[in-house]
DOKOLLUM-722622 format. One line per field, with one value per residue: residue number from 1; x, y, z of N, C-alpha, C in turn. Coordinates in nm, 3 decimals. Layout:
% residues N
resi = (NUM, ...);
n.u = (X, ...);
n.v = (Y, ...);
n.w = (Z, ...);
ca.u = (X, ...);
ca.v = (Y, ...);
ca.w = (Z, ...);
c.u = (X, ...);
c.v = (Y, ...);
c.w = (Z, ...);
% end
This chain:
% residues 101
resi = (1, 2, 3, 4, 5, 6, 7, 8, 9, 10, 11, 12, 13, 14, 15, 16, 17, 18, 19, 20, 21, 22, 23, 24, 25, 26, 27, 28, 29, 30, 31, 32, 33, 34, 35, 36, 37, 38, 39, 40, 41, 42, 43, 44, 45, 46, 47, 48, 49, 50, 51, 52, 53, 54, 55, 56, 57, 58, 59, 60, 61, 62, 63, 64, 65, 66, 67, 68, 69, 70, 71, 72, 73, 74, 75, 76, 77, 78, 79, 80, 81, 82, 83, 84, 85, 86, 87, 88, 89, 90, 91, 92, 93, 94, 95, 96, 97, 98, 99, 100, 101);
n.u = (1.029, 1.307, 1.494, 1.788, 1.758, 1.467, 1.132, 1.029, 0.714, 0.526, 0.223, -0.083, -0.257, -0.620, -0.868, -1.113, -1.274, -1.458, -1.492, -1.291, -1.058, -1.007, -0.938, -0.699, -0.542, -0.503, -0.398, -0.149, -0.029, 0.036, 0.243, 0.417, 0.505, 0.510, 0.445, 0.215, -0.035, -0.239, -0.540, -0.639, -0.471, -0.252, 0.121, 0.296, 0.608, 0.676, 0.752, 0.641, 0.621, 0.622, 0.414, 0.225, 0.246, 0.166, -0.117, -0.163, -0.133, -0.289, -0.579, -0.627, -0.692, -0.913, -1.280, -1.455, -1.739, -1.783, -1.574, -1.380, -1.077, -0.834, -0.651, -0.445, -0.230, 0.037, 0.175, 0.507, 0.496, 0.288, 0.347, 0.560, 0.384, 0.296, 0.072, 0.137, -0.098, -0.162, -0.109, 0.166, 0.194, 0.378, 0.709, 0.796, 0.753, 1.036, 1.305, 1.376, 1.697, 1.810, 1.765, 1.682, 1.732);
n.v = (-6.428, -6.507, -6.573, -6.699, -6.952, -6.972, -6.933, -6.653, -6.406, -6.128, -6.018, -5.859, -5.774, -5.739, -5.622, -5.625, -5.521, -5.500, -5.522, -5.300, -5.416, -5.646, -5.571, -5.400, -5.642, -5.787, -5.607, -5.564, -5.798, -5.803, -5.634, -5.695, -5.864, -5.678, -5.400, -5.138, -4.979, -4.870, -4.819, -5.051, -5.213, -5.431, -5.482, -5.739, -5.963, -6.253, -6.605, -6.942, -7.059, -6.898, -6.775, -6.977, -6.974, -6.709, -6.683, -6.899, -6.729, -6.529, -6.611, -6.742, -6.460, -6.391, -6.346, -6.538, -6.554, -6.229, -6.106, -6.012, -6.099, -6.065, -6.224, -6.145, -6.268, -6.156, -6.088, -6.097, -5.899, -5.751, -5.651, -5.494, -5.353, -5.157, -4.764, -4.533, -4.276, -3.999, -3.946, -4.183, -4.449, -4.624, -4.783, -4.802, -5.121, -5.327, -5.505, -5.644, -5.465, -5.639, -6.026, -6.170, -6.474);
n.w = (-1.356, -1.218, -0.908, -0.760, -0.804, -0.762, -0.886, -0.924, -0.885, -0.922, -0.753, -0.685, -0.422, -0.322, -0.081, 0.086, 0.386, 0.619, 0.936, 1.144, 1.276, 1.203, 0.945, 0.974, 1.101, 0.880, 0.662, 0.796, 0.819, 0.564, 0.527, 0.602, 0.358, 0.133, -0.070, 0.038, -0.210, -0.228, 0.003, 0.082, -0.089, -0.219, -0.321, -0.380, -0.450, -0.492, -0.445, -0.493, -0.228, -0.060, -0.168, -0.054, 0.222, 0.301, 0.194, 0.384, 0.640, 0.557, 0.583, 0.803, 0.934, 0.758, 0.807, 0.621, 0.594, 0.611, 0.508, 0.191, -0.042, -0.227, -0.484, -0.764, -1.000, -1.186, -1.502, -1.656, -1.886, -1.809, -1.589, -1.652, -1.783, -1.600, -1.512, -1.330, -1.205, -1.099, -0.729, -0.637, -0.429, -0.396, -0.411, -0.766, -0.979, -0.915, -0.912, -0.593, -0.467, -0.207, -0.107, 0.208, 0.292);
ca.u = (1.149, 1.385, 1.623, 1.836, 1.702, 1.321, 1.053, 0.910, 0.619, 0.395, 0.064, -0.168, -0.355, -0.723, -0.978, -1.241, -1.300, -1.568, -1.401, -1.132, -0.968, -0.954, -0.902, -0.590, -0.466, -0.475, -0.268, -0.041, 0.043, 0.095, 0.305, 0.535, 0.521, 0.492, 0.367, 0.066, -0.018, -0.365, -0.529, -0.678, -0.415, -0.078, 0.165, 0.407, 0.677, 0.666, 0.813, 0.488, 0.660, 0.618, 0.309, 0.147, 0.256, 0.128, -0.271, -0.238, -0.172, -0.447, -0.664, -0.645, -0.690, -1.002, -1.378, -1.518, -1.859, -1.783, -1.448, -1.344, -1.013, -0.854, -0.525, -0.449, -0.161, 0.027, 0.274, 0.599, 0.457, 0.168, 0.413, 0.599, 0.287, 0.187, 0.101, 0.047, -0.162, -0.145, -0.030, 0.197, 0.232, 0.486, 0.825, 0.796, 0.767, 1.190, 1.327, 1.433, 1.796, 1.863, 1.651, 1.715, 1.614);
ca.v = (-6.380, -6.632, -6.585, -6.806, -7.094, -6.970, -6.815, -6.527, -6.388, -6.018, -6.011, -5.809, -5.811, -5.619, -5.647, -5.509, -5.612, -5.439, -5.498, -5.255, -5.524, -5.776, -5.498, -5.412, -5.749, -5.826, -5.510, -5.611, -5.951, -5.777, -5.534, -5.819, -5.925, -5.652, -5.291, -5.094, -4.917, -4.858, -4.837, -5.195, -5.293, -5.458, -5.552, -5.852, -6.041, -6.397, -6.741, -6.999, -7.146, -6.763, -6.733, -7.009, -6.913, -6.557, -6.768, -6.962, -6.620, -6.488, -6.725, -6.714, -6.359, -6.305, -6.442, -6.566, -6.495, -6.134, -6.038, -6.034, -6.076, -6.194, -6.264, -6.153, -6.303, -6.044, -6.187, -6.011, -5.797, -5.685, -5.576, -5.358, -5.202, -5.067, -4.728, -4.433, -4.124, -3.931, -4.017, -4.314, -4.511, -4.757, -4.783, -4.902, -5.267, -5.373, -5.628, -5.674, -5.570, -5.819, -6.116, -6.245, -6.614);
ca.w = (-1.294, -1.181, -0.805, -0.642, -0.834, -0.741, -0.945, -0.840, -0.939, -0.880, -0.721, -0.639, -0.316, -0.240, -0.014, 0.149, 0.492, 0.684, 1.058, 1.166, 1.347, 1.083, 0.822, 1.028, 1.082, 0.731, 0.684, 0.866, 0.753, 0.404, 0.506, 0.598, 0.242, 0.000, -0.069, 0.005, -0.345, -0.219, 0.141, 0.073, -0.182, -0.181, -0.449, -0.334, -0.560, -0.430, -0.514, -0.485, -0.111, 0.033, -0.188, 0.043, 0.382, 0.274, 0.210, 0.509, 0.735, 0.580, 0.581, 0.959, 0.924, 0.707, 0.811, 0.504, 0.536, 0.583, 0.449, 0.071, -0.059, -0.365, -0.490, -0.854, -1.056, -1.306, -1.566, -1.652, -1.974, -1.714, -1.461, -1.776, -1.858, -1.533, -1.552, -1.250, -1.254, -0.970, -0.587, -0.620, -0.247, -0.341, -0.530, -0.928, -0.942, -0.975, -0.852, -0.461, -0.359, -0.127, -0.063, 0.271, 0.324);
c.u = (1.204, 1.524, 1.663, 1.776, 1.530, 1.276, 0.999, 0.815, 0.504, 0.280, -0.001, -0.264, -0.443, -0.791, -1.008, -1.277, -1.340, -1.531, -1.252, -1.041, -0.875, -0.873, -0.718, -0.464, -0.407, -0.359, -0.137, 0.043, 0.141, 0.186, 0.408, 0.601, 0.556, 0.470, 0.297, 0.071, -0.134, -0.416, -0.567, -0.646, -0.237, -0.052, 0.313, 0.473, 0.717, 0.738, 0.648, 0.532, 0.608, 0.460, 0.169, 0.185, 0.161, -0.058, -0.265, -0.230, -0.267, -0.557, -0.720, -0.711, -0.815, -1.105, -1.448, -1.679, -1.886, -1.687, -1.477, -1.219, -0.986, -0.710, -0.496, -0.305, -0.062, 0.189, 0.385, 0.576, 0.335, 0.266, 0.469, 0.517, 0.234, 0.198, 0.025, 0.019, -0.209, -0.053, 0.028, 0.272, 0.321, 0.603, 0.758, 0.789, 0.925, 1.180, 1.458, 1.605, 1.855, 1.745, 1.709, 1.603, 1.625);
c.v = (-6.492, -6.593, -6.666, -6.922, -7.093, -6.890, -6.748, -6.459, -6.264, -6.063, -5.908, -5.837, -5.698, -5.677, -5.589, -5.597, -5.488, -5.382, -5.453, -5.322, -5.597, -5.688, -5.470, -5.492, -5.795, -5.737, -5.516, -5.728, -5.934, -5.722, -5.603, -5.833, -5.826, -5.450, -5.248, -4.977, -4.826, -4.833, -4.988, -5.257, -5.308, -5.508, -5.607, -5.950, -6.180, -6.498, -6.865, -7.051, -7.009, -6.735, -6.834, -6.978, -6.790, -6.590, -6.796, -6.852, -6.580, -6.524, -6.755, -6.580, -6.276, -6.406, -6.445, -6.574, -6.353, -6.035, -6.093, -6.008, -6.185, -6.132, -6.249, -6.180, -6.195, -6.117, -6.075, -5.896, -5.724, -5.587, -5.442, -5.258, -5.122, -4.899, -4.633, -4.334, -4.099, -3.965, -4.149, -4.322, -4.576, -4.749, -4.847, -5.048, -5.266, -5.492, -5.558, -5.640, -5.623, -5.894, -6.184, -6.379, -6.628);
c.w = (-1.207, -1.060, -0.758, -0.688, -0.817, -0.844, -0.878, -0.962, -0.852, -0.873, -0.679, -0.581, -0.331, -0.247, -0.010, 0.285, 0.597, 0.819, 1.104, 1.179, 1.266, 0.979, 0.866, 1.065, 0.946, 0.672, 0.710, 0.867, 0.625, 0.433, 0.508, 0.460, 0.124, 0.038, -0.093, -0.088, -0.315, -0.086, 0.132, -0.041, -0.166, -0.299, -0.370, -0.477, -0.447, -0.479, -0.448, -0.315, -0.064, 0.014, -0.086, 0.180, 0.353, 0.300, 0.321, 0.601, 0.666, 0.560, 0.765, 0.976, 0.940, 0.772, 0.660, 0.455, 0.563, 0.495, 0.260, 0.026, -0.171, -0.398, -0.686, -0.932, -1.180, -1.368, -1.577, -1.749, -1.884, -1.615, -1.530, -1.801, -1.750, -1.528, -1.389, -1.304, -1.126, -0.884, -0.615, -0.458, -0.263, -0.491, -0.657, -0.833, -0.990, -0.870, -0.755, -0.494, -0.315, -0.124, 0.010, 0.265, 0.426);
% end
């Protein structure tokens, strides 16, 4: 997916992070970014400049010998096929909108 001269590109965020605190912070960084689908999952549409700011806050965020988080990539026929069953938390995936810069 191609805006404003940028690619963008769906991800899918989830963790697991043990400490309220952290678990909360982390939370909270995303929410910035994207929507929670999950309680410890987010789905953000990025361009790769947003997609590193997004790492380096949480990277601050998480401790790495207790936390786990991971960053999964989903192409545009992935995004087509997704499919709910039951409670859905967050709009369809479409595209943004507006996109302020």
């Amino acid at each position: 997916m191609v805006m404003e001269g940028q690619t963008m590109k769906y991800w899918v965020v989830a963790y697991d992070i043990p400490d309220d605190r952290r678990r909360l912070r982390v939370a909270n960084v995303l929410e910035g970014y994207g929507d929670r689908v999950q309680h410890s999952v987010f789905e953000v549409l990025l361009d790769h400049a947003t997609l590193g700011n997004l790492q380096q806050c949480l990277r601050r965020e998480v401790n790495p010998d207790e936390d786990a988080l991971r960053l999964y990539p989903l192409c545009e026929q992935c995004v087509r096929g997704v499919h709910d069953l039951g409670l859905t938390r967050a709009a369809p995936f479409e595209e943004p909108d507006v996109i302020i810069i």
